[in-house]
C-alpha positions in Angstrom: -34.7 -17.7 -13.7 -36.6 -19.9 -16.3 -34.3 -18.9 -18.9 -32.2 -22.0 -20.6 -28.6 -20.1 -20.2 -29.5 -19.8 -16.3 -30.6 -23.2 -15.3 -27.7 -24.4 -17.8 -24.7 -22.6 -15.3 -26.9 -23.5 -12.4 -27.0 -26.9 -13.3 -23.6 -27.3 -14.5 -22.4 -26.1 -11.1 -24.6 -28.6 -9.1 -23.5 -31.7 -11.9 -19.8 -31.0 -12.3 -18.5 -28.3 -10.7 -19.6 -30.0 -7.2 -18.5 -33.6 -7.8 -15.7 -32.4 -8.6 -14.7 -29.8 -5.6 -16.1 -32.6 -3.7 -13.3 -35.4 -4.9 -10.2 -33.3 -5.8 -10.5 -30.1 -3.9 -10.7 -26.8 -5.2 -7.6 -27.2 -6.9 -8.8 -29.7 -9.0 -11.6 -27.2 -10.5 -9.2 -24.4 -10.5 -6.0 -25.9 -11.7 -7.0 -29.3 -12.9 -3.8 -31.3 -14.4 -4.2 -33.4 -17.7 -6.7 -36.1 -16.7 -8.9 -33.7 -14.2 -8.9 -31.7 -17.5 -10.5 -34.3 -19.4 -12.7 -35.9 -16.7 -14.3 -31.9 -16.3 -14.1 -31.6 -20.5 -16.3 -35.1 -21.2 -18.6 -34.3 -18.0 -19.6 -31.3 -19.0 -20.3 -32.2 -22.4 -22.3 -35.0 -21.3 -24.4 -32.7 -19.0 -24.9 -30.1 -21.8 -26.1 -32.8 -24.1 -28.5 -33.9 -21.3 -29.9 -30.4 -20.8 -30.6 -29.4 -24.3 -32.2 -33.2 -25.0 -34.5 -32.9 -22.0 -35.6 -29.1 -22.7 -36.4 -30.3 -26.2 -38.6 -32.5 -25.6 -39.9 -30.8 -22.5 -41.1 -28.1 -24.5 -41.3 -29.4 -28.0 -43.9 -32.0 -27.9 -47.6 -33.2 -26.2 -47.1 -35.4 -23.1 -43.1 -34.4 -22.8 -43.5 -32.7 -19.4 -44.1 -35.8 -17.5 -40.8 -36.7 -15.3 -40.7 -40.1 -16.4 -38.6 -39.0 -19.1 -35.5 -37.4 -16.7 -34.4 -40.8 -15.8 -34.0 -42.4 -19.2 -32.4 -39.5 -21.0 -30.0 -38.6 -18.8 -29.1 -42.5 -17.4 -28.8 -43.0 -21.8 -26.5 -40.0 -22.5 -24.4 -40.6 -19.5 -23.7 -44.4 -20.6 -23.5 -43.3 -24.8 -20.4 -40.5 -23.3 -18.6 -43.1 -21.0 -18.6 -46.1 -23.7 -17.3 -43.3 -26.7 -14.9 -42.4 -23.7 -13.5 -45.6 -23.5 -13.7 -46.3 -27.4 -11.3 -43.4 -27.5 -9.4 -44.3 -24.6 -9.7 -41.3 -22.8 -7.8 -41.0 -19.3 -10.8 -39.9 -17.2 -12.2 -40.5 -13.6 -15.0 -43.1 -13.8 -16.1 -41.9 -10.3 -16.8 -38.3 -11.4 -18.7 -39.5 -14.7 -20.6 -41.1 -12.2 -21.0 -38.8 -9.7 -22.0 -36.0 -12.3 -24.2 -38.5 -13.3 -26.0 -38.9 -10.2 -25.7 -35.0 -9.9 -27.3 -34.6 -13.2 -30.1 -36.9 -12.3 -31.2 -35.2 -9.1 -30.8 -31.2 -10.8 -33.0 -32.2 -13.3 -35.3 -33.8 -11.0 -35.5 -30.7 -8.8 -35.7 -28.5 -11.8 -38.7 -30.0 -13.2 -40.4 -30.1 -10.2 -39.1 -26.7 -9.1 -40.4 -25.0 -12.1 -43.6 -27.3 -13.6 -46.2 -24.6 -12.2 -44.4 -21.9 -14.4 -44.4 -23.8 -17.4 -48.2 -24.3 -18.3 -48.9 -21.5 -21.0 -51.2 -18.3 -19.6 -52.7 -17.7 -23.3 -55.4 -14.6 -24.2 -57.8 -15.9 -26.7 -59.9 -14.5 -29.2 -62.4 -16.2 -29.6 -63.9 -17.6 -33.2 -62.7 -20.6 -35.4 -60.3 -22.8 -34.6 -59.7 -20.5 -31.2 -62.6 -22.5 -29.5 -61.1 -25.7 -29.5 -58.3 -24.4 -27.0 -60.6 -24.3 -24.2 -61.0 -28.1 -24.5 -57.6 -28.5 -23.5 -56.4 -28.7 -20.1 -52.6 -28.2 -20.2 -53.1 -24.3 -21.3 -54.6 -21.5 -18.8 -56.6 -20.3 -21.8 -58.7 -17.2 -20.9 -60.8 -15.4 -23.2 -60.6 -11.9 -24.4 -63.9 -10.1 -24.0 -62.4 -6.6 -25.1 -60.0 -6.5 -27.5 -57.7 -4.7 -24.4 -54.8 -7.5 -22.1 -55.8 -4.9 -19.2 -52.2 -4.8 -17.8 -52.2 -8.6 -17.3 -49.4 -10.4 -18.3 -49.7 -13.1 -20.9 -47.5 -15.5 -22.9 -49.0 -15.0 -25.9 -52.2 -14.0 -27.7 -53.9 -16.3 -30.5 -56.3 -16.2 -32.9 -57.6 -17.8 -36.0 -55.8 -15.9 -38.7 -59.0 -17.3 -41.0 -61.5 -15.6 -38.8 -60.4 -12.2 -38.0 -62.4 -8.8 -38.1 -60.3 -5.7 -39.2 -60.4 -4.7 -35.3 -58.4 -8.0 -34.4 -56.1 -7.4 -37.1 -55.1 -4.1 -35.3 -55.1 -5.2 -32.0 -52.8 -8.1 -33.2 -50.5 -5.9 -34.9 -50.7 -3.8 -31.8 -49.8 -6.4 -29.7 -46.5 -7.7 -32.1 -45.7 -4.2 -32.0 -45.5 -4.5 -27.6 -43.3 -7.5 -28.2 -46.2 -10.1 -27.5 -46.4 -13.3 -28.8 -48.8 -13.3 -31.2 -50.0 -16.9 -32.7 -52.5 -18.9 -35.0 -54.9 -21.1 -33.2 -54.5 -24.0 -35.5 -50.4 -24.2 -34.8 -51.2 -23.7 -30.9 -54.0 -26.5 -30.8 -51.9 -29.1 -33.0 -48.5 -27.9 -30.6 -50.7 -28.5 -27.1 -52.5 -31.5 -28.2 -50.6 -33.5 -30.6 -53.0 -33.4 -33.3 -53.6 -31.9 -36.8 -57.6 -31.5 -37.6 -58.7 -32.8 -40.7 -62.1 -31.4 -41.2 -61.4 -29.6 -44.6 -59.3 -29.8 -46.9 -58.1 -26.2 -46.3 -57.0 -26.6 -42.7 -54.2 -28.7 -43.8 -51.4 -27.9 -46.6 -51.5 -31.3 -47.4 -48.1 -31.0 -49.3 -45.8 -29.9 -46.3 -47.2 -33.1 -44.7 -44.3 -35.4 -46.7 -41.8 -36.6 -44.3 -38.2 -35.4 -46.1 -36.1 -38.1 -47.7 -33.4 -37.1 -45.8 -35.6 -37.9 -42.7 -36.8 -41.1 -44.3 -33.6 -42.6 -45.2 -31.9 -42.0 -41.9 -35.3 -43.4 -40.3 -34.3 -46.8 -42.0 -31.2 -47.3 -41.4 -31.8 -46.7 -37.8 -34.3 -49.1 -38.0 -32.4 -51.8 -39.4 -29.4 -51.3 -37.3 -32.1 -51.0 -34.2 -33.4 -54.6 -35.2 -30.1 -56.6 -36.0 -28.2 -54.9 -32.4 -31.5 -56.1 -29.8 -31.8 -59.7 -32.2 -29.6 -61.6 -29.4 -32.3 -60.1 -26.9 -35.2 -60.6 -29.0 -34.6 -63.8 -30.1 -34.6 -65.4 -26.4 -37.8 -63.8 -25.4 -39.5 -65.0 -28.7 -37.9 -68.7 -28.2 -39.7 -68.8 -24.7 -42.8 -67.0 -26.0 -43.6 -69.3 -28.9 -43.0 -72.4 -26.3 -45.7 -71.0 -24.1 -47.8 -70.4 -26.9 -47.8 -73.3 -28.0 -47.8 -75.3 -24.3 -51.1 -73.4 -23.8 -53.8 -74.0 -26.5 -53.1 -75.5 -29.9 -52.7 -73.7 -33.2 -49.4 -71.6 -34.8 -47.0 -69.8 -32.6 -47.3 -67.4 -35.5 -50.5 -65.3 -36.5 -50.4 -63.5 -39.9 -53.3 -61.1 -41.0 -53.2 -58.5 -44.4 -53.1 -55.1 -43.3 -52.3 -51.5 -45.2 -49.6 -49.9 -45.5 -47.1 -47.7 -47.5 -48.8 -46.6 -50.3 -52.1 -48.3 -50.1 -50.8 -51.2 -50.2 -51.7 -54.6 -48.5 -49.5 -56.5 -46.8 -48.8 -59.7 -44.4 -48.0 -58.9 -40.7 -46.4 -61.3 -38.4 -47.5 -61.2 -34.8 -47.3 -64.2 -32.0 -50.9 -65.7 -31.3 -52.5 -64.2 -28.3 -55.8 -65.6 -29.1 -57.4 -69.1 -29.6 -56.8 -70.2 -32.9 -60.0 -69.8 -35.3 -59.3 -69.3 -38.9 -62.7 -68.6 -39.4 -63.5 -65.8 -37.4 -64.7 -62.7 -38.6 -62.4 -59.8 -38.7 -63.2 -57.4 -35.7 -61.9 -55.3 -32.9 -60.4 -56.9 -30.0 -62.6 -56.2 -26.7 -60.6 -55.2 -23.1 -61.6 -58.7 -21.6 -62.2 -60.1 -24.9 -62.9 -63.9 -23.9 -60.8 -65.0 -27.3 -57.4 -63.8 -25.3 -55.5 -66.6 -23.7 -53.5 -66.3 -20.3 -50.5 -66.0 -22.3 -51.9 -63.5 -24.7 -53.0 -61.2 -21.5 -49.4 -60.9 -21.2 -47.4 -60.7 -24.0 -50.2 -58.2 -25.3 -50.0 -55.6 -21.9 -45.9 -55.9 -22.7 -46.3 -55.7 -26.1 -44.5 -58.8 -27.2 -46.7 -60.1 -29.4 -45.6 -57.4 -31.8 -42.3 -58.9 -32.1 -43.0 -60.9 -34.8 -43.0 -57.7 -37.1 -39.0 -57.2 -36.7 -39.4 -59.2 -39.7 -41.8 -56.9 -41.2 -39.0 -54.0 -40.9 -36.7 -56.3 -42.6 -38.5 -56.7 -45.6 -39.1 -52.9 -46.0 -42.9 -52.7 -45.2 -43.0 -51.5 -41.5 -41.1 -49.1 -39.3 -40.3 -49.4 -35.8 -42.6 -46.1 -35.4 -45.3 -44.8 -37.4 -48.9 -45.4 -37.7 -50.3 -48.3 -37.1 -51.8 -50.5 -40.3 -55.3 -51.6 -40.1 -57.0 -54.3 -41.7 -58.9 -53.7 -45.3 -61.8 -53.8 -44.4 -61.8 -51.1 -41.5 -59.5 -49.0 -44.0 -62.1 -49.4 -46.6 -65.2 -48.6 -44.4 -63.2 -45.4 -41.9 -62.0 -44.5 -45.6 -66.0 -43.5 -46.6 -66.2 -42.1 -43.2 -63.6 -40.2 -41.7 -61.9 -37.1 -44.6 -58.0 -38.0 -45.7 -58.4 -41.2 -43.9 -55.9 -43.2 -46.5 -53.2 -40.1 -46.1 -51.9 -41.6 -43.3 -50.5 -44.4 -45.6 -47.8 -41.9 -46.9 -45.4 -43.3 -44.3 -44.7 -46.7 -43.0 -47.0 -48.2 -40.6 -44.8 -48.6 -37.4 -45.0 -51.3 -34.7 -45.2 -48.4 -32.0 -46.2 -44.9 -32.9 -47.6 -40.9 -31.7 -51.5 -42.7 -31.8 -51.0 -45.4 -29.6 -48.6 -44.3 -26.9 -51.2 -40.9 -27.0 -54.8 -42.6 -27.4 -54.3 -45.8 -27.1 -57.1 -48.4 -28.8 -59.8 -47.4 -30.5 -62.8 -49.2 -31.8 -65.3 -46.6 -33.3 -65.2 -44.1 -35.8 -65.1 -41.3 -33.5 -62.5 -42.5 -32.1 -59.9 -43.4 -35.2 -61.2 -39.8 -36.1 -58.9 -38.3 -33.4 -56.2 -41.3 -33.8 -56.0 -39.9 -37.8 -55.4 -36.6 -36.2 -52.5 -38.0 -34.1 -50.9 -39.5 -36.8 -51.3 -36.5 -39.0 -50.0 -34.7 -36.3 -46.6 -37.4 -36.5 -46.1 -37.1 -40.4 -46.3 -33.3 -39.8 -43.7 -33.4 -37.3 -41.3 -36.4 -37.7 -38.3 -35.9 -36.4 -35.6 -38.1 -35.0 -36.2 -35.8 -31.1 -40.2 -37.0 -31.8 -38.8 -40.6 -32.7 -37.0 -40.4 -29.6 -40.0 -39.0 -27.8 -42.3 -41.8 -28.7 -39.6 -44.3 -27.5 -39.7 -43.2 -24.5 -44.0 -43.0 -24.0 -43.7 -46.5 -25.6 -41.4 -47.8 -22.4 -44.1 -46.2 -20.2 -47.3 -48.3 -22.0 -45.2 -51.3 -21.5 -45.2 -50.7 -17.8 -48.5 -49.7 -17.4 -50.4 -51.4 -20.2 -52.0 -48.4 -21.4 -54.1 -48.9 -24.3 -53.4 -52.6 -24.9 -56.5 -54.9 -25.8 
């Protein structure tokens, strides 16, 4: 009942099929005429779009199983159908694009909910290597194997660390693959289920299959561009009003610049609106939770994240991303560099204004802690995708309403 071609029909039923019975009668989903056709055609697409885009990112990345991403996806696709409807001029019902919609919304509500307990992974582990680190996480029902034997219990797959295997586990693997049971390396399961990529050796990482595509790279721009020049006669308002508040409150620029790293190594300026009291001279540091420099303005604009507005200009000139790592200053890059192993690969993308790190850690202000923020963005060059673009979008819209992780 779990299975995607199921809760597909099931859901189509509850979306379309339904709204429509509802408004034209039986003979409307039977023997629609010309513009029932069409109304049934572009709902349905819509609600297959919305099905496949919310299972993909369900399943596909860290964090995606929270419900907070239903609403948006499905409210998005919905609106993105009806405006290329009416670009093509379509003769539809705007009441059962709606309704569907609504439909749509509440199915997928009651599926995740319906179904959340069956979809945290029961996983058999054997322990050794990188296997050890999956009991530290706790969105996997990871159970050791103490005898190389599943004793009849059903799991969704067994793992092990292909680098630490005795020539019994290689035969009770093989036995298992044979059975038809999952079997998987620890190092994939751990960076799948926690969003990071460990960097402790050179050898745990193929270091070469971590180059985002340029394929990837020049679609990434372009939507970037197009991104910032569409949301400029929002942005521009807000950063008006900002800067006057800024500026009503304590004296010094509207604008704060600082040289971080980015692309390559390289240093550049980044543009951010001042949430502190202006003091050229201060040393370079990390900002404290109630750091006393912040001002009342700053407080704000820093939980919502519109101080970083600024660096739409950054994106312009080529030298930041709307998502990607976040550049530090030189001197932290030169010090985590000595600590912390393939610190400076993280510079083989752009730095991003949002990215994976920030809406999954948050700040950090020790080594330790950029140690597991590396991992994060090791884990986002690894993966970068348009859906885990998208995904980030989405976790970045919930840290603006919270304020997770802002300092």
């Amino acid at each position: 009942m779990l299975s995607s071609p199921f809760l597909l029909f099931v859901g189509w039923l509850v979306s379309v099929a339904l709204p429509t019975a509802l408004h034209w009668g039986l003979n409307g989903l039977l023997t629609p005429d010309l513009g029932q056709k069409t109304a049934l055609i572009v709902a349905s697409i819509a609600f297959v779009i919305c099905h496949f885009v919310v299972r993909k990112i369900n399943t596909s990345y860290p964090g995606g199983q929270s419900s907070m991403f239903i609403a948006p996806q499905v409210i998005t696709i919905y609106v993105l159908v009806a405006l290329v409807s009416l670009l093509l001029t379509l003769n539809l019902s705007r009441f059962i694009l709606l309704t569907s919609g609504a439909c749509a919304l509440l199915w997928f509500y009651l599926e995740h909910f319906s179904t959340q307990k069956y979809r945290r992974l029961k996983l058999a582990i054997i322990k050794g290597g990188m296997s050890d680190h999956l009991f530290e996480l706790d969105n996997v029902d990871a159970r050791e194997l103490t005898t190389l034997d599943l004793q009849n219990v059903r799991y969704d797959a067994v793992v092990a660390d292909f680098n630490d295997l005795s020539k019994d586990d290689e035969r009770f693997l093989t036995q298992c693959a044979l059975k038809r049971i999952p079997v998987y390396d620890a190092s994939l399961v751990y960076e799948s289920l926690s969003g990071r990529v460990r960097i402790n050796r050179m050898s745990e990482n193929n270091l070469g299959a971590l180059l985002p595509t340029k394929v990837y790279e020049t679609t990434k721009l372009l939507m970037d561009l197009g991104i910032v020049l569409l949301s400029l006669p929002i942005v521009l308002p807000i950063g008006l009003i900002t800067a006057l508040l800024i500026k009503l409150e304590s004296p010094g620029p509207v604008i704060y610049t600082q040289q971080r790293i980015g692309l390559g190594n390289k240093e550049f300026t980044i543009y951010k609106f001042r949430s502190m009291r202006f003091d050229r001279e201060q040393p370079e540091q990390f900002a404290g939770e109630d750091d006393p420099r912040i001002t009342r303005v700053g407080k704000i604009i820093r939980k919502l994240r519109i101080d970083e507005l600024p660096q739409f200009l950054n994106i312009i000139k080529g030298e930041m991303s709307l998502i990607g790592p976040r550049p530090e200053q030189p001197n932290f890059v030169r010090a985590f560099d000595e600590q912390i192993p393939f610190y400076n690969y993280r510079h083989v993308v752009k730095p991003g204004i949002t990215g994976w790190a920030q809406v999954r850690q948050g700040y950090t202000d020790d080594a330790d802690a950029t140690r597991i923020k590396i991992e994060h963005d090791f884990y986002y060059i690894k993966n970068c995708s348009t859906y885990l673009d998208l995904h980030i979008v989405f976790l970045t819209i919930k840290t603006m309403l919270t304020g997770f992780g802002a300092r």
